[in-house]
C-alpha positions in Angstrom: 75.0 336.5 -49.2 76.3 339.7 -47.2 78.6 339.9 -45.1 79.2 341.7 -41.9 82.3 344.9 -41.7 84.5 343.1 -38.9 84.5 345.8 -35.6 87.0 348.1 -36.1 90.2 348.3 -34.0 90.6 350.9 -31.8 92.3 354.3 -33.3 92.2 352.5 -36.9 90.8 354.8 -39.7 87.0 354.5 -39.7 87.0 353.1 -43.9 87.0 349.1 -43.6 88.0 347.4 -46.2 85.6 346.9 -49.2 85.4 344.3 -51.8 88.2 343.3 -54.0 89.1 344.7 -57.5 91.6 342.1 -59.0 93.7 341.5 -56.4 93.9 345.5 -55.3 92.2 347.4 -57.5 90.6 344.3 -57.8 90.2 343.3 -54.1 87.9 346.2 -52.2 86.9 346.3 -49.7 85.9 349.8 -48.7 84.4 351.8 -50.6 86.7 352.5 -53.5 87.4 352.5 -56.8 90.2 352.2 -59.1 90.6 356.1 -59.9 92.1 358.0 -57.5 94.6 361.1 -57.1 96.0 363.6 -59.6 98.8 362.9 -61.0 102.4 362.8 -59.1 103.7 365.9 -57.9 107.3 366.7 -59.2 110.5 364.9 -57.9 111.4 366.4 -54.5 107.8 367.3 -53.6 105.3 366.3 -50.6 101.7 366.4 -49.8 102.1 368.0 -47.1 99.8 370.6 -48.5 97.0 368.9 -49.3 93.9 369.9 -47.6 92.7 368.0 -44.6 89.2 365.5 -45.0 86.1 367.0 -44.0 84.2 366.2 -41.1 80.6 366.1 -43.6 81.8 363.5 -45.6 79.7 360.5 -45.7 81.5 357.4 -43.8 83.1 354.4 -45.2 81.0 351.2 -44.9 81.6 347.3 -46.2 79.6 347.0 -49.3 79.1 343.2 -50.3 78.9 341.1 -53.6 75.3 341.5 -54.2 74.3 343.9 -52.3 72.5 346.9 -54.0 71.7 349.1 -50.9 70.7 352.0 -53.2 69.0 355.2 -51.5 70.3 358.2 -53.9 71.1 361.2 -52.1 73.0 364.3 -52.6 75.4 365.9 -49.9 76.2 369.1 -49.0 78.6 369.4 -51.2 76.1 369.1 -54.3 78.0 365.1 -54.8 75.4 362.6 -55.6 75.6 359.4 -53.9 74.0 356.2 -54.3 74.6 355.4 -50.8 76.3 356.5 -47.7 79.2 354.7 -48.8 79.2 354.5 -52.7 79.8 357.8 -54.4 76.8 358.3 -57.9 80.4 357.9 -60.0 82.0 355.5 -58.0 82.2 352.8 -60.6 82.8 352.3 -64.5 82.9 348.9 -66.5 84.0 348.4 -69.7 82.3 349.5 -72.7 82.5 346.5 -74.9 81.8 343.5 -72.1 79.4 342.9 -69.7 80.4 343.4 -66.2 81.7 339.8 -64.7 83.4 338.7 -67.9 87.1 338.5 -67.4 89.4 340.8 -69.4 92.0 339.0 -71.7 92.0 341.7 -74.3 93.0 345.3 -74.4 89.4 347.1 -74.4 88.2 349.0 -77.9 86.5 352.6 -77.4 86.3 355.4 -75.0 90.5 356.4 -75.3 93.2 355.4 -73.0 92.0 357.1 -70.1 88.3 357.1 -70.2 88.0 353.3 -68.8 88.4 353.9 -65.6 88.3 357.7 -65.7 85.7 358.1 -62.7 86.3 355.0 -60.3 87.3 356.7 -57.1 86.2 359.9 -58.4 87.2 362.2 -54.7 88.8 359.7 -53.4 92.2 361.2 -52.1 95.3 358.7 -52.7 99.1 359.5 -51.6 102.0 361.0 -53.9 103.2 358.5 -56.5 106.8 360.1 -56.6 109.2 359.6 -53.7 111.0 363.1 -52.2 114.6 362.0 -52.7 115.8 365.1 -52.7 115.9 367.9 -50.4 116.6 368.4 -46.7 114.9 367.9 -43.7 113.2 364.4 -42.5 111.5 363.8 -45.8 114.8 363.0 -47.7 116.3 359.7 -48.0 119.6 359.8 -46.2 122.6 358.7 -48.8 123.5 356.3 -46.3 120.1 354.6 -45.8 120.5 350.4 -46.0 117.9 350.1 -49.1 120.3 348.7 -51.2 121.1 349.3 -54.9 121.5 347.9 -58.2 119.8 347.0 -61.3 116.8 344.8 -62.0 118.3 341.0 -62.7 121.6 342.1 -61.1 120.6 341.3 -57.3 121.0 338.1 -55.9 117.7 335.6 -55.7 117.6 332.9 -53.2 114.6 330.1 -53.7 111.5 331.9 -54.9 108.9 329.4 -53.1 107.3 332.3 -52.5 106.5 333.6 -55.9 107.4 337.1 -55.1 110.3 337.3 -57.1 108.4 337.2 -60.4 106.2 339.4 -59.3 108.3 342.9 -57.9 112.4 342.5 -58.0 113.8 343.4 -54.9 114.6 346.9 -56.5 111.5 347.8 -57.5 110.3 346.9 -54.0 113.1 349.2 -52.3 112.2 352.5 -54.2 108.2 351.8 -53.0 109.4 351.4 -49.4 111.3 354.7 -49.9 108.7 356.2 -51.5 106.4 355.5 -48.5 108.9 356.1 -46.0 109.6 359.9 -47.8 106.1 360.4 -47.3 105.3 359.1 -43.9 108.6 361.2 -42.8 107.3 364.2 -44.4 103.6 363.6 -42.8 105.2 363.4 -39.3 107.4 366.3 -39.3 105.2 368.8 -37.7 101.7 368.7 -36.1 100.4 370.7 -39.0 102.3 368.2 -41.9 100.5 365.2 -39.9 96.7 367.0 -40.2 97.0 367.8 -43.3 98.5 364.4 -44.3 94.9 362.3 -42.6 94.1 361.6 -46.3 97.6 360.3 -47.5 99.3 358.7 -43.9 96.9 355.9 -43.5 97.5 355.2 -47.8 101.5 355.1 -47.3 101.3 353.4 -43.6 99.5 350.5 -45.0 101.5 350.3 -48.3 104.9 350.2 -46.1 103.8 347.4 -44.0 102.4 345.4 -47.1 105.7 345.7 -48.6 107.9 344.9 -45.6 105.7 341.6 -45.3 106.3 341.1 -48.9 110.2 341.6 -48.4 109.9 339.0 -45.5 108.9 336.8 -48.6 111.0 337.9 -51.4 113.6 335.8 -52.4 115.7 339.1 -53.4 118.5 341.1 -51.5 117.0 343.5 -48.8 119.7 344.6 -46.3 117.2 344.6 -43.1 115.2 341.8 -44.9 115.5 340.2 -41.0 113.7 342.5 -39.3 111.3 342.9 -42.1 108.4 341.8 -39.4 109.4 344.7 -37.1 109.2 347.2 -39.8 105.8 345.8 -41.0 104.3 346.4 -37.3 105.7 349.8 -36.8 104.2 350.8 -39.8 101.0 349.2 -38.5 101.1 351.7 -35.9 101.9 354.5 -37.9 99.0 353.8 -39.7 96.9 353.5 -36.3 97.9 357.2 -34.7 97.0 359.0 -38.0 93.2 357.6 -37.0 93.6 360.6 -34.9 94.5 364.5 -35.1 96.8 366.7 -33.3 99.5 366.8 -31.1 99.2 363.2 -29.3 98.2 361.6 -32.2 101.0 362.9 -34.1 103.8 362.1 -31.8 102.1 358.8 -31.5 103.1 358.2 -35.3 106.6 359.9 -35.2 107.3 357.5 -32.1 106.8 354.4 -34.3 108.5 356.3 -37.1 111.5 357.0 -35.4 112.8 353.8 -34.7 111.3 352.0 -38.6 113.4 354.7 -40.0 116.3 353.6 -37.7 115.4 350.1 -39.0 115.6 351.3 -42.4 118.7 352.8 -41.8 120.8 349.7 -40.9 120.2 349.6 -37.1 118.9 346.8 -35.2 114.9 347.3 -34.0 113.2 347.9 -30.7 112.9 344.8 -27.9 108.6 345.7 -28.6 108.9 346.2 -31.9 106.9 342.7 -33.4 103.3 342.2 -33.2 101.1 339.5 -34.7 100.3 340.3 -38.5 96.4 340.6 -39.2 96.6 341.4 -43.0 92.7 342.4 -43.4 93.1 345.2 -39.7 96.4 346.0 -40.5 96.8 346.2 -44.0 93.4 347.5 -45.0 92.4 346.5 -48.2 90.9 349.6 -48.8 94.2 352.0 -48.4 95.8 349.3 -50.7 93.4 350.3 -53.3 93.6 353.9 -53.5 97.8 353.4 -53.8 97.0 351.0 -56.9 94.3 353.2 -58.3 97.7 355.7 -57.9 99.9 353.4 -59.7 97.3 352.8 -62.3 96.1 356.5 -63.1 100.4 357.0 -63.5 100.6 354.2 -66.0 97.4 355.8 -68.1 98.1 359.3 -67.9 102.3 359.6 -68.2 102.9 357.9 -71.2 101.1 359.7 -74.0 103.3 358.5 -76.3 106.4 356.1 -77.2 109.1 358.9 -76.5 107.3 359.8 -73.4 107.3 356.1 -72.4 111.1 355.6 -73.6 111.9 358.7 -71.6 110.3 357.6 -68.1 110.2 354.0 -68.5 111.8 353.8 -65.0 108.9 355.7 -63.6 106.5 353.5 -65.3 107.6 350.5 -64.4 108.2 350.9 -60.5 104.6 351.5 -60.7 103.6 349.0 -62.4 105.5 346.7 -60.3 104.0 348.4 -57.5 100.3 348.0 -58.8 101.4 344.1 -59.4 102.4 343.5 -55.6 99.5 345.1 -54.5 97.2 343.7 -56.5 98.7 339.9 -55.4 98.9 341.0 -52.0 95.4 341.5 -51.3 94.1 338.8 -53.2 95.2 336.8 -50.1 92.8 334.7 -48.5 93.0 336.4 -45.2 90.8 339.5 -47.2 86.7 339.0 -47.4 85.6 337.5 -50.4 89.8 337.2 -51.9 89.0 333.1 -51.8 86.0 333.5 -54.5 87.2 332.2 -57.6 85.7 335.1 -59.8 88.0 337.4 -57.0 90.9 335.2 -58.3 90.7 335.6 -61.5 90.6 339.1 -62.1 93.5 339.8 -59.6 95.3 337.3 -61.3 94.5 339.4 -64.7 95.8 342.6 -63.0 99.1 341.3 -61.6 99.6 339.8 -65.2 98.5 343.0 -67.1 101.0 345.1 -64.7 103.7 342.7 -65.4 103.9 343.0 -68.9 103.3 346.7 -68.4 106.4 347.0 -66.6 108.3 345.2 -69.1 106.9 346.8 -71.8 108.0 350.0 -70.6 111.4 349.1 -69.4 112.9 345.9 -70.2 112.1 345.7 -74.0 110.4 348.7 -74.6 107.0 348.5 -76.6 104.7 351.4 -77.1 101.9 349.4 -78.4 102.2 346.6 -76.1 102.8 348.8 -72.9 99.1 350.3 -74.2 97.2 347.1 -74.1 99.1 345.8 -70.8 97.8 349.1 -69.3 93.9 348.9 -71.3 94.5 345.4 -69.7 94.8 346.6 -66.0 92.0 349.2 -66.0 89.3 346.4 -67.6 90.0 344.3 -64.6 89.9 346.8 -62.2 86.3 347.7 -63.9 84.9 344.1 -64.5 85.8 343.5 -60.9 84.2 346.5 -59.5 81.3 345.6 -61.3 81.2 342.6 -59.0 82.6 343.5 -55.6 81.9 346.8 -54.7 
């Protein structure tokens, strides 16, 4: 069966959604994979360097379960393509399984990084560490209303939800600062907010995911009740970096504004809530390239069990980040998320970045942290190997 891209809303990126990859890496819907960006820049940095996408490269389309659509070709750039929308290294599956087969095992062979080491190869993904430090826009103000406190130490209402044993409320502040240090960074100057087309529409979707995820959260979140106003200026945040230039950029710093305000304490805007369409304004596919983010971190920054002890923290707010994600877009609303085979793998992934979070952090375990992570990246590779 194929299915059809949905018509794209007006000054939305032009990448739809593809199919899923485990509940984010596991639910795709564009065409991505679960590799992604270089590691994080250093504490205090931006991407506000980072060069701008080219206008050659070949667009984003829906590829479907089942759908080969293969016509080889190589670009301009000398990058090999099976399509126009599936990069020639797109896509790795596990060494020791057949693609389909669920992962309940940490994989044998190929090294810690080698599993997923191409998915997503040139895909460009946001920074993974927030700028907390520093002046200008793109530092969190002391007095910012994210709250504080340690993980088990916040108060928990009723978790109908489920949320709560998913990402603790803390975990879920720091990746709302995270994106918010990046979006205010991206929209500082007309040349920050070109540079940033790769990154903004990554971080714009990721904010609004997590504000309709706080909504949800049992946890403590002091603007928790106006969580569907931040959600929807993020939305449109996400919708001016479609664009270039001047308007376009003070488009997105016009929504900023008052979601920082938000943010800060301060009650929102009477305009401020919209209706909530997960799959237009949450695109799967930016989803994806933050997990593949939050995934790469986990494989590559923890070479060993010092390394691990010494930036467990680190580790584990992306891991809890790659876990909400990963549940998040396994929601019905997303093509294909209701599929049972869809289900299981994202189910797999949340679990896998679960226990890699508390491996790392809680009760730290070098050897279990490993296979948690080895756990993650076969998912995200047997569900690939599916939905593409």
């Amino acid at each position: 069966m194929k299915f059809s891209p949905l018509p794209p809303r007006t000054a939305l990126p032009a990448a739809l959604p593809a199919a899923f990859c485990t509940v984010a890496v596991l639910c795709l819907t564009a065409a991505i994979g679960c590799g992604g960006s270089d590691p994080a820049p250093a504490e205090g940095t931006t991407n506000a360097d980072a060069p701008a996408p080219t206008d050659d490269a070949p667009p984003a389309t829906v590829a479907v379960k089942g759908d080969t659509g293969i016509a080889p070709f190589t670009d301009p750039a000398g990058r090999k393509w099976l399509n126009k929308s599936i990069p020639y290294d797109a896509f790795a599956t596990a060494p020791d399984r057949a693609p389909g087969s669920v992962a309940t095992a940490a994989p044998t062979g190929g090294g810690r990084g080698a599993l997923l080491a191409n998915i997503g190869a040139g895909m460009s993904a946001p920074s993974t560490t927030p700028a907390m430090s520093g002046a200008g826009r793109g530092a969190m103000a002391p007095s910012m209303g994210m709250g504080t406190g340690a993980v088990g130490e916040e108060e928990m209402g009723e978790d109908a939800s489920g949320w709560g044993a998913v990402i603790s409320a803390e975990d879920l502040r720091d990746e709302i600062k995270r994106a918010r240090n990046v979006i205010a960074a991206a929209v500082g100057t007309v040349a920050a907010f070109n540079n940033a087309q790769a990154e903004l529409p990554v971080d714009a979707a990721t904010l609004a995911a997590m504000a309709q995820i706080t909504a949800e959260h049992p946890g403590a979140v002091p603007w928790k009740e106006h969580a569907d106003a931040v959600r929807t200026l993020a939305v449109r945040v996400g919708e001016a970096a479609g664009s270039r230039g001047r308007t376009a950029r003070d488009e997105a710093r016009e929504s900023f504004d008052p979601l920082d305000s938000i943010l800060g304490g301060n009650p929102p805007p009477d305009d401020a809530v919209a209706e909530f369409d997960r799959q237009l304004d949450a695109p799967r596919g930016e989803l994806m390239k933050r997990m593949s983010t939050a995934l790469k971190y986990l494989q590559q920054e923890a070479p060993d069990a010092d390394v691990m002890a010494a930036n467990g923290g680190e580790l584990a707010r992306q891991a809890a980040a790659l876990a909400a994600l990963s549940r998040f877009t396994a929601h019905e609303a997303y093509d294909n998320a209701s599929e049972p085979d869809y289900q299981q793998w994202a189910n797999a992934l949340t679990a896998a970045a679960n226990d890699a979070a508390r491996n790392a952090r809680d009760t730290p375990d070098y050897t279990a942290y490993r296979a948690a992570v080895d756990r993650a990246a076969a998912a995200c590779a047997d569900c690939h190997g599916v939905y593409r």
